[in-house]
Z-matrix of the N, CA and C atoms (Angstrom, degrees):
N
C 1 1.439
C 2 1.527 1 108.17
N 3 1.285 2 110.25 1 122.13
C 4 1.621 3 124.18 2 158.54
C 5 1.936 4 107.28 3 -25.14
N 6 1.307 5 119.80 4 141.26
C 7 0.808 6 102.87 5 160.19
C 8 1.685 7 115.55 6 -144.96
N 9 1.250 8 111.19 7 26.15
C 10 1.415 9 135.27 8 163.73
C 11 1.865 10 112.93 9 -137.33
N 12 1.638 11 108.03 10 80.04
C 13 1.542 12 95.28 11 164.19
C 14 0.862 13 127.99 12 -113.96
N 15 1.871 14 106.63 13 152.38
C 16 1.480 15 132.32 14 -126.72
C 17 1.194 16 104.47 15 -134.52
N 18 1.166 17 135.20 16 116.33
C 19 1.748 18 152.57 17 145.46
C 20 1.780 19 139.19 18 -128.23
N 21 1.206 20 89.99 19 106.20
C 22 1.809 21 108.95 20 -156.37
C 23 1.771 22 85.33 21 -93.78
N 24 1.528 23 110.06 22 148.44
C 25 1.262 24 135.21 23 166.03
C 26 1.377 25 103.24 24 -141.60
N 27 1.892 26 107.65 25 160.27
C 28 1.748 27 96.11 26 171.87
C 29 1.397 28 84.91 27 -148.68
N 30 1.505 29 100.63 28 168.02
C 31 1.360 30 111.43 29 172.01
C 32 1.635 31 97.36 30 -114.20
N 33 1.665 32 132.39 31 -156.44
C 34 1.301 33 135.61 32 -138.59
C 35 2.055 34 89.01 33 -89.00
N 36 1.588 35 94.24 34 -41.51
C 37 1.557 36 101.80 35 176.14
C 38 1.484 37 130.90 36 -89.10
N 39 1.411 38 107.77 37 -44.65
C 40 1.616 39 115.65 38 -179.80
C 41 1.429 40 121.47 39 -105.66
N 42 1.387 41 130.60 40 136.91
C 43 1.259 42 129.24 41 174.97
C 44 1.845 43 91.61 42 -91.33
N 45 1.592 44 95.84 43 139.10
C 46 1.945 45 99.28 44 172.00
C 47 1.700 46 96.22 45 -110.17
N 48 1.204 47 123.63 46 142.13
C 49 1.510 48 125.50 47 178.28
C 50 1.880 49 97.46 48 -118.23
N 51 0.967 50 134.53 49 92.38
C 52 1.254 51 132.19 50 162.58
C 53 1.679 52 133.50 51 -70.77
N 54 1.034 53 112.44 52 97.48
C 55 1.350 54 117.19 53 -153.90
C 56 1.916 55 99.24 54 -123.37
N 57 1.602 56 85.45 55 133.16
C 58 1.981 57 95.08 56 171.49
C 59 1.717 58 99.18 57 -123.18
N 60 1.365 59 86.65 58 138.82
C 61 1.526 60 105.40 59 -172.93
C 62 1.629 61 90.09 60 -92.05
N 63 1.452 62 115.04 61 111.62
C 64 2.055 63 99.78 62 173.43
C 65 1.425 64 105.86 63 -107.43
N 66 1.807 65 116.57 64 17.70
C 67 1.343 66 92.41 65 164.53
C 68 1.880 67 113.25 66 -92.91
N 69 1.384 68 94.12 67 141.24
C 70 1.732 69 100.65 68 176.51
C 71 1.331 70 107.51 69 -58.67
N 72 1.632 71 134.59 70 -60.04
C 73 0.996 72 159.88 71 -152.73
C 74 1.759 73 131.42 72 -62.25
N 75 1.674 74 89.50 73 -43.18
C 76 1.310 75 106.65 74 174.05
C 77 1.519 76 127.80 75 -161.72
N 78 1.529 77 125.93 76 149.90
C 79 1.157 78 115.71 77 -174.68
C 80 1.527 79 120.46 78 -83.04
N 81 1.055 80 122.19 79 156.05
C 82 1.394 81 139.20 80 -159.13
C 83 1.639 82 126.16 81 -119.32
N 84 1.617 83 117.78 82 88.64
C 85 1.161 84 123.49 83 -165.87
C 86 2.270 85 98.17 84 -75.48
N 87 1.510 86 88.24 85 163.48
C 88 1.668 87 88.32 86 177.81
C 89 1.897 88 92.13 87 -176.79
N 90 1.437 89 110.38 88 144.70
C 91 0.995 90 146.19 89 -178.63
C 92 1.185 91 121.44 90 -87.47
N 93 1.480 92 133.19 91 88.75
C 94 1.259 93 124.81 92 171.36
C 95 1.671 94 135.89 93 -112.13
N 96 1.272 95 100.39 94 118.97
C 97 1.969 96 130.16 95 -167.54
C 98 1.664 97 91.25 96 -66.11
N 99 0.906 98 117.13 97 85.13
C 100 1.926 99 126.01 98 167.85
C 101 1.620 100 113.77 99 -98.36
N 102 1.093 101 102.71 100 4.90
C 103 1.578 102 125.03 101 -174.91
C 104 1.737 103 109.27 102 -49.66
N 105 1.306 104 116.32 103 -41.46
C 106 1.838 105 130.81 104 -169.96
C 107 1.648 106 89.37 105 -76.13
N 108 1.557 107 124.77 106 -48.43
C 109 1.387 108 109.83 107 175.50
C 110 1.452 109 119.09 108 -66.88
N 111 1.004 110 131.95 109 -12.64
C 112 1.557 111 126.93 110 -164.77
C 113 1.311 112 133.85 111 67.22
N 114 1.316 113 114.48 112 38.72
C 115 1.155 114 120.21 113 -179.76
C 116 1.936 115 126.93 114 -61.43
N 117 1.015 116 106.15 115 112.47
C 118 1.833 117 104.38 116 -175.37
C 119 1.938 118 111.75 117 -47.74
N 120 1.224 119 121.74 118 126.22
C 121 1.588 120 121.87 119 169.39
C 122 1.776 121 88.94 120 -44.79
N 123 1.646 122 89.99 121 136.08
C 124 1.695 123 101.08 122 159.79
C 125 1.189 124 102.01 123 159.35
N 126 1.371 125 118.52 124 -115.75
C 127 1.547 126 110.96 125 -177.97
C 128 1.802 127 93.25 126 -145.69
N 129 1.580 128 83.84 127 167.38
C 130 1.662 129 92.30 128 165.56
C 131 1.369 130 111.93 129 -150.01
N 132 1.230 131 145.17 130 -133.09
C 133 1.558 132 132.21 131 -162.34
C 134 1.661 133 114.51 132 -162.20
N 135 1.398 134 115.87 133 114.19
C 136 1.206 135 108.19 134 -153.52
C 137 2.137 136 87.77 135 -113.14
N 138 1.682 137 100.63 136 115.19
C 139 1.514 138 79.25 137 -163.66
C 140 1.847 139 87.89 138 -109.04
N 141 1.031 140 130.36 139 134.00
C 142 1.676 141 149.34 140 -171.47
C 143 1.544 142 113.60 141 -109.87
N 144 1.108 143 100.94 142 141.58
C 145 1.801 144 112.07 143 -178.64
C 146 1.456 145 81.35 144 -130.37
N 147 1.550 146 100.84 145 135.53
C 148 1.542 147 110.10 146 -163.86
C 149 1.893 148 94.97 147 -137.73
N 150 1.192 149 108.80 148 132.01
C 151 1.867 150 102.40 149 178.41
C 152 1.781 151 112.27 150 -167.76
N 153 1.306 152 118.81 151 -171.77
C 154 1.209 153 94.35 152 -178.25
C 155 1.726 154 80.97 153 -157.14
N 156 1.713 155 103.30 154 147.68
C 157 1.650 156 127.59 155 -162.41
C 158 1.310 157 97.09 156 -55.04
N 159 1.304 158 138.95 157 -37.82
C 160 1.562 159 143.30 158 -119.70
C 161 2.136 160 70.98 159 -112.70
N 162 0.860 161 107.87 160 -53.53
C 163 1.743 162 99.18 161 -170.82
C 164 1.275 163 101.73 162 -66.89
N 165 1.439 164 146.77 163 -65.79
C 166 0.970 165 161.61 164 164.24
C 167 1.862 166 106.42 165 -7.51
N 168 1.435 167 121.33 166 -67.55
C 169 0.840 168 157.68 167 -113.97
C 170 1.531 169 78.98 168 -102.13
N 171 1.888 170 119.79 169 -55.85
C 172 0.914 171 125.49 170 -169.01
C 173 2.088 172 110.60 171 -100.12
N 174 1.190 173 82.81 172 16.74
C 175 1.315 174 90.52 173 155.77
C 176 1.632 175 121.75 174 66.31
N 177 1.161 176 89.47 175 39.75
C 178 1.801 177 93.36 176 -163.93
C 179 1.857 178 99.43 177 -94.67
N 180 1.189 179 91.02 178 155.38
C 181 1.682 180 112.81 179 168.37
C 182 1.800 181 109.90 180 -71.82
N 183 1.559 182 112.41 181 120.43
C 184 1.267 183 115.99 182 -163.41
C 185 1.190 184 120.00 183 70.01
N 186 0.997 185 154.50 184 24.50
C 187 1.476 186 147.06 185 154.33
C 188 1.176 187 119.04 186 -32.90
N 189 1.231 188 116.39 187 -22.32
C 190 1.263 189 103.84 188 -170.31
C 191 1.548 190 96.29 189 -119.36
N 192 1.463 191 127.92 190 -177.66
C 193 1.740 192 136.75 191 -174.63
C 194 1.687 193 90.30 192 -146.46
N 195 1.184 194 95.59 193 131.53
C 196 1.810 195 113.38 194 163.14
C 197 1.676 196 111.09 195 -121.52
N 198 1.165 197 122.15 196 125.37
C 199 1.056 198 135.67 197 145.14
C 200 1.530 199 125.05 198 -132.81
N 201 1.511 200 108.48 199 -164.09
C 202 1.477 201 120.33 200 177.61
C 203 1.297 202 122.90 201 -157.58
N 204 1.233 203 113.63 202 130.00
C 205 1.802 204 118.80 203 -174.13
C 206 1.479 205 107.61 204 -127.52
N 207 1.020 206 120.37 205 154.95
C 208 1.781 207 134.71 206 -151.84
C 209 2.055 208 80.13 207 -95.89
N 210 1.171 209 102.36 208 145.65
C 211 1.429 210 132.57 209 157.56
C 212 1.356 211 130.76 210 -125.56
N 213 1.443 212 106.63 211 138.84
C 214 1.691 213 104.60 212 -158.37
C 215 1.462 214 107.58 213 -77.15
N 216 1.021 215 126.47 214 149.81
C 217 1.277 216 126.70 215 165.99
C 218 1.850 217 113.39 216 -97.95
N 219 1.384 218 141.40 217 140.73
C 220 1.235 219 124.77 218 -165.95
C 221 2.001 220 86.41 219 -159.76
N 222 1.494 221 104.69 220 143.03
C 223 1.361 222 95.49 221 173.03
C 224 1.340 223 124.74 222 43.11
N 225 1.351 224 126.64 223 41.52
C 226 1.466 225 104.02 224 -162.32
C 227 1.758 226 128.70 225 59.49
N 228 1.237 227 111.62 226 -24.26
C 229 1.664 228 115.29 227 173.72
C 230 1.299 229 126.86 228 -55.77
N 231 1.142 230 140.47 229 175.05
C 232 1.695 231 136.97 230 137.45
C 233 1.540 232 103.63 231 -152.01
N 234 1.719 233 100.60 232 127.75
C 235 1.703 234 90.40 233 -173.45
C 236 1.716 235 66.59 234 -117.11
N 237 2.149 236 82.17 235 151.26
C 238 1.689 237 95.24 236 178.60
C 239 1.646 238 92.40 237 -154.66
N 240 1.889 239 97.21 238 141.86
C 241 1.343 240 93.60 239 165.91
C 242 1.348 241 113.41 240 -85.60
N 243 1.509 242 114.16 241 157.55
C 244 1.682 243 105.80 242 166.80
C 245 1.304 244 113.34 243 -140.63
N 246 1.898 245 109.25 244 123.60
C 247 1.166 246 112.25 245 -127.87
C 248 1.632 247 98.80 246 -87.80
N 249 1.266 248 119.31 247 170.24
C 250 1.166 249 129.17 248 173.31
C 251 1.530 250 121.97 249 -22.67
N 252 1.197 251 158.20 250 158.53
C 253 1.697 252 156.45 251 -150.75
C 254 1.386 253 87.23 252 -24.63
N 255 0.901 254 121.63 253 121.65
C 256 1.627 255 131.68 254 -173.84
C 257 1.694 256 93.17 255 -168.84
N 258 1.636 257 102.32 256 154.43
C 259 1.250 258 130.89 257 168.74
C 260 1.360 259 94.76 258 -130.87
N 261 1.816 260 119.50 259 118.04
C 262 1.549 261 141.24 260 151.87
C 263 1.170 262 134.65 261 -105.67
N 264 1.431 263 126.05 262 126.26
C 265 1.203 264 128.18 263 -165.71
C 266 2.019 265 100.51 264 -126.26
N 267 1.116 266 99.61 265 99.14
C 268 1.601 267 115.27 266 179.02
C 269 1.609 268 119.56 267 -61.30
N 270 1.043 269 146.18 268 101.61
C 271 1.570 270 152.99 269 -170.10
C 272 1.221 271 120.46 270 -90.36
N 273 1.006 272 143.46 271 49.78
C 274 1.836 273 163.23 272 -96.30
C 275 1.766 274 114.31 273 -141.51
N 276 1.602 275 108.60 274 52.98
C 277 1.792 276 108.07 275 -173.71
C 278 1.235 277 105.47 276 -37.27
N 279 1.495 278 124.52 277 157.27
C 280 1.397 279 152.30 278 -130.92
C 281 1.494 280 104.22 279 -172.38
N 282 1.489 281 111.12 280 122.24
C 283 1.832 282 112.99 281 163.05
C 284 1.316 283 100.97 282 -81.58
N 285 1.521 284 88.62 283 151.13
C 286 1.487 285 99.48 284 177.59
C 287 1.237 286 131.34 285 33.60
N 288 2.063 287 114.36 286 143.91
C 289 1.472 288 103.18 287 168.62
C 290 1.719 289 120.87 288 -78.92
N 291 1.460 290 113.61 289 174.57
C 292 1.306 291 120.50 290 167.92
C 293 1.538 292 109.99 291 -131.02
């Protein structure tokens, strides 16, 4: 079983990388080559919905936490952790459309 799945879309400026972390257990670093889009060194925005089954399950108000923390951009790269049962959505500026 997959345990990082992955589906990127972009529009003319931003690449979005949507990523679910399905391990319970532990968080999950990964390396991403954005280099063919052209992305400028700087930052971009990694925004996370963070929760856990057992709250969910029991139905509570807020179960889940959303925030967002800046990710570096370097070489075209972006290394990002993604944290334990987590839903990530990567915010990744882009030159030019294609």
């Amino acid at each position: 079983m997959a345990l990082l799945d992955v589906v990127a879309t972009r529009s003319d400026k931003v690449v979005f990388v949507h990523v679910i972390n399905r391990a319970f257990d532990a968080d999950l670093e990964a390396e991403l080559d954005l280099a063919a889009l052209t992305p400028p060194d700087g930052r971009g925005v990694q925004h996370l919905l963070e929760g856990t089954p057992e709250e969910q399950v029991a139905i509570r108000k807020g179960w889940m936490t959303e925030r967002s923390q800046p990710v570096t951009i370097a070489g075209g790269k972006v290394r990002v952790t993604f944290p334990r049962r987590s839903v990530s959505v990567l915010e990744i500026p882009v030159v030019g459309g294609q």
